[in-house]
N, C-alpha and C positions, 0 to 999 in steps of 0.2 A: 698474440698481444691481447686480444678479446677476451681470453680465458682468463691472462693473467688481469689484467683489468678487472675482473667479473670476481676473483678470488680476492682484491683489494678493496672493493666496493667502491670503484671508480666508475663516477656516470658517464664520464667525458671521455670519448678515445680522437687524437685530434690526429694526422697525418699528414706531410708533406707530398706521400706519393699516393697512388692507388691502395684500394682494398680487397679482400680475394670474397667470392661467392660464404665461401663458408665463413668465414669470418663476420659478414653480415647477415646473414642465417642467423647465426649464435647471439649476437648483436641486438637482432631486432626481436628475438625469441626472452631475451634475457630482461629487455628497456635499456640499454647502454647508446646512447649519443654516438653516434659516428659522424666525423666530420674529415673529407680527405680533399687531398690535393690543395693544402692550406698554404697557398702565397700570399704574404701581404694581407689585404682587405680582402682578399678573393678566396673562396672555398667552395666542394660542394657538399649539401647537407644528406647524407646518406640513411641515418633512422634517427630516430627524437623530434620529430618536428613539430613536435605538442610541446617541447620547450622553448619555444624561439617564439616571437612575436612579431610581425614585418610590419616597420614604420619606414616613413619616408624622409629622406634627408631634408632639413630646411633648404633652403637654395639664398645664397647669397644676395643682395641688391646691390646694383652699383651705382 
């Protein structure tokens, strides 16, 4: 999927499940965003992390 991604000029590869050694090899070799084990709000960020920005949630008042 990396390669094919990479042949599209796709920066984003998002997944539900795990990713394999070489696939983020190629990945982090190439700049292509890897982000796997994507539930809901929850993921983990695997290469790109010069695209992401970490802000913090407002918190509610009650």
């Amino acid at each position: 999927m990396v390669i094919k991604a990479t042949q599209m000029r796709i920066p984003f590869l998002v997944s539900r499940s795990g990713l394999t050694k070489m696939g983020h090899e190629i990945a982090a070799r190439i700049g292509i965003t890897m982000i796997g084990r994507a539930v809901n709000r929850h993921y983990l960020l695997f290469t790109g992390r010069h695209r992401f920005v970490k802000t913090t949630m407002p918190t509610a008042l009650a």
